[in-house]
N, C-alpha and C positions, 0 to 999 in steps of 0.2 A: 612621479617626478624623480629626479635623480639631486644627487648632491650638487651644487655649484662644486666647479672645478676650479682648482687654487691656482692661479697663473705664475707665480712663482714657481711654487712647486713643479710644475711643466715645464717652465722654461730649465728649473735645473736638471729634472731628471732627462730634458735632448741636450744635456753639454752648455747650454747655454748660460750667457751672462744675464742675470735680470736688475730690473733697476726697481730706485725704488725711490719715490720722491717725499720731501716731509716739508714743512712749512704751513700746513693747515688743518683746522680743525672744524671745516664746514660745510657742510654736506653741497650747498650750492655752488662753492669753490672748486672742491672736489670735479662736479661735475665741468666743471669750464677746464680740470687739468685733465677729464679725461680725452680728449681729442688728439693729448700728447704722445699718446703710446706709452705712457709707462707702463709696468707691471706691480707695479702695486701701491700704496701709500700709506706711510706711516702716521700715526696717530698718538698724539704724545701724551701719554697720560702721568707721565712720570713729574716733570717739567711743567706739561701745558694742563690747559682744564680739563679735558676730557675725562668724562666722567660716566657710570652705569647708562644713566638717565639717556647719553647724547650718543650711545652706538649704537643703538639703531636704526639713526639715521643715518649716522656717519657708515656706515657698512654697507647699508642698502645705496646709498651713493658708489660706493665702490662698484657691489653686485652689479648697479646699473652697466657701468665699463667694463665690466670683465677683470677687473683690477682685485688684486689682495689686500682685505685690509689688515693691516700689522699693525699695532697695538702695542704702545710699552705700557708695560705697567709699572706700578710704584716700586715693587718689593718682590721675593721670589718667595710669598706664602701662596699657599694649596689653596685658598679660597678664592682671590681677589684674580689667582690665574683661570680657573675653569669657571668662575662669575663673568670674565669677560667673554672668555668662546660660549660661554651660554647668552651674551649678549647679539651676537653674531661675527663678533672676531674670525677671519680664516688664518690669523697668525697672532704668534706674543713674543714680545722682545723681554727678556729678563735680565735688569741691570745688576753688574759683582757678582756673578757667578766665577767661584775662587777656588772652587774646589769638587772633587768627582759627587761628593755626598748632594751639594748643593745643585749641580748639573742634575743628578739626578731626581733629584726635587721637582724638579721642573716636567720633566717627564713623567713623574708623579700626578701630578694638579695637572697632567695637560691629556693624559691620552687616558681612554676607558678603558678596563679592563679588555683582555689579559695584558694588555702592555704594560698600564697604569692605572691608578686609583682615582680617576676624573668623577665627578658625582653623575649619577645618573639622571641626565635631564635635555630634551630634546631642544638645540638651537635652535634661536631665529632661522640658520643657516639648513635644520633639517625638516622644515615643517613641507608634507606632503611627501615626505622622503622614508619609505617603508624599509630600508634597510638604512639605516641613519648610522646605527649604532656600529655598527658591521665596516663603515667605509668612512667615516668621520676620521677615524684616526690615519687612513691614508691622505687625507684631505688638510689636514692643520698643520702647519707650518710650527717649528720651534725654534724659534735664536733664542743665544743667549750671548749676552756683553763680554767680553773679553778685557776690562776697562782698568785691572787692578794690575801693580806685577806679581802678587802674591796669586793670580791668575795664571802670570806668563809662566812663570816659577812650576807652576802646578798642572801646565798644560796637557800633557803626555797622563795623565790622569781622566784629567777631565775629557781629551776627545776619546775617551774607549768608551765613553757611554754612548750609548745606541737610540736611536730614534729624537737625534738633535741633529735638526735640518741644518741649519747655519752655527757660525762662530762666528761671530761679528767682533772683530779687534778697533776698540773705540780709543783713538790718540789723544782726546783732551784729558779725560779723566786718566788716563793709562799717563803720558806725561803730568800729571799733577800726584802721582801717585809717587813717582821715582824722585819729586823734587824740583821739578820744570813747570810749574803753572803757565797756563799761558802760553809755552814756548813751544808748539808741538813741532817743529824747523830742528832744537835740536840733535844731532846728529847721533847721540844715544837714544832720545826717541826715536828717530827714524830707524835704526838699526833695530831697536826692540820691536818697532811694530814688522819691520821689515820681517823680522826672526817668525815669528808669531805667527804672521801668514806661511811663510814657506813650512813652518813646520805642521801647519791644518791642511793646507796641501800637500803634501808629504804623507801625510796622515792617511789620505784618502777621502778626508771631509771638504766640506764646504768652509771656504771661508768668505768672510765679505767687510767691507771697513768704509770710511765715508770718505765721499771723494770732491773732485772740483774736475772741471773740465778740462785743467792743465794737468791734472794727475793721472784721471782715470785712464789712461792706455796702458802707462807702467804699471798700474797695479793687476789691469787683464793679463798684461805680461805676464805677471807674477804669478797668475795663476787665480786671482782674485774671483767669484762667481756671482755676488751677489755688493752692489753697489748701492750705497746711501747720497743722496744730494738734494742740498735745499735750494727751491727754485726762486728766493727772495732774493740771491744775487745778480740772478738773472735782469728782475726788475731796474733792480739799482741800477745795473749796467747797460739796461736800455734808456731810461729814464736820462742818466748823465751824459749817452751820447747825443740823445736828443736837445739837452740842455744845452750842450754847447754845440751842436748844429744850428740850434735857435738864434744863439749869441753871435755863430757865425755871420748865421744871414742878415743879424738887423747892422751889423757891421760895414756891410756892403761889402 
């Protein structure tokens, strides 16, 4: 057997924009998003329950689609990051990464030697896979959160570390950070997240931020390659046109 191929990771290394859908944590779900075509699905472990016990179902859902599953985790310790790609994780998001030492932490706990110091132990992701250890680390995905300013402040640091797939510049916590709770509209955050991506593209890195369907062209514009959206708005908004279609009709 070979390793499952990471669908993100392909979509970026041909130039392409990948998406990436969040809003669940069920492996049955999962499978009803996969007919969507996303390329991957986020899994919140940071926020949401997801937890050891529940990835690997939640993965082998993915597996089933061909989708990436990306994985945040709580914290950016060595353990709790390669305990989860040992659960079958093909990616891991790492929230307040602020600074190069901490980026590279990440790269630590995630890749096996010689890159990094990942513990040695064969994933769900390499079993019947005779060269596991050898192609694993071409295979896993690494974001890390871009969600602090003492991040943005520290950028130009933090992207010379090598072997971090994405930069993902997250606007809520990133505006709650400068003093804007809640406000992520204004105009100095958008200017700071704006700054942030041009300069990971700039860089020559990956960058990726979360989107809505009114935004995400500008942000490809920008340069953006890797896109976040939760598809519970979608619901809402089907749901409410239907509700007042309803309302139309009994109206005559």
């Amino acid at each position: 057997m070979n390793i499952r191929p990471n669908r993100v990771k392909q979509k970026l290394a041909a130039g392409q924009v990948a998406t990436i859908l969040s809003g669940t944590n069920d492996p049955d779900l999962i499978d009803q998003l996969g007919t969507l075509g996303a390329d991957g699905i986020w899994l919140e472990g940071e926020h949401g329950g997801v937890d050891y016990a529940d990835l690997g179902n939640l993965t082998r859902a993915c597996d089933l689609w061909g989708m990436t599953s990306v994985v945040r985790v709580m914290n950016n310790d060595y353990a709790t990051i390669y305990r989860t790609l040992d659960r079958g994780a093909q990616g891991i998001v790492v929230p307040h990464v602020n600074t190069r030492a901490e980026a590279e932490a990440v790269v630590a706990a995630g890749k096996f030697a010689p890159v990094g110091k990942r513990g040695m132990f064969t994933s769900r992701q390499g079993f019947g896979v005779g060269d596991y250890f050898k192609t694993a680390n071409d295979q896993n995905l690494l974001i890390v959160l871009i969600e602090d300013i003492a991040a943005v402040r520290n950028l130009d640091a933090i992207l010379a570390v090598d072997h971090i797939d994405v930069f993902f510049v997250a606007p809520s916590d990133l505006a709650t950070s400068m003093g804007q709770i809640g406000n992520m509209g204004h105009p100095e955050i958008q200017r700071t997240v704006d700054g942030a991506l041009t300069k990971i593209v700039q860089a020559g890195r990956v960058a990726g931020t979360l989107v809505t369907a009114a935004n995400v062209e500008r942000y490809t514009r920008l340069g953006v390659r890797v896109v976040l959206t939760g598809f519970f708005p979608w619901i809402q908004a089907g749901a409410k046109d239907l509700i007042e279609c309803a309302a139309a009709g009994a109206r005559g």
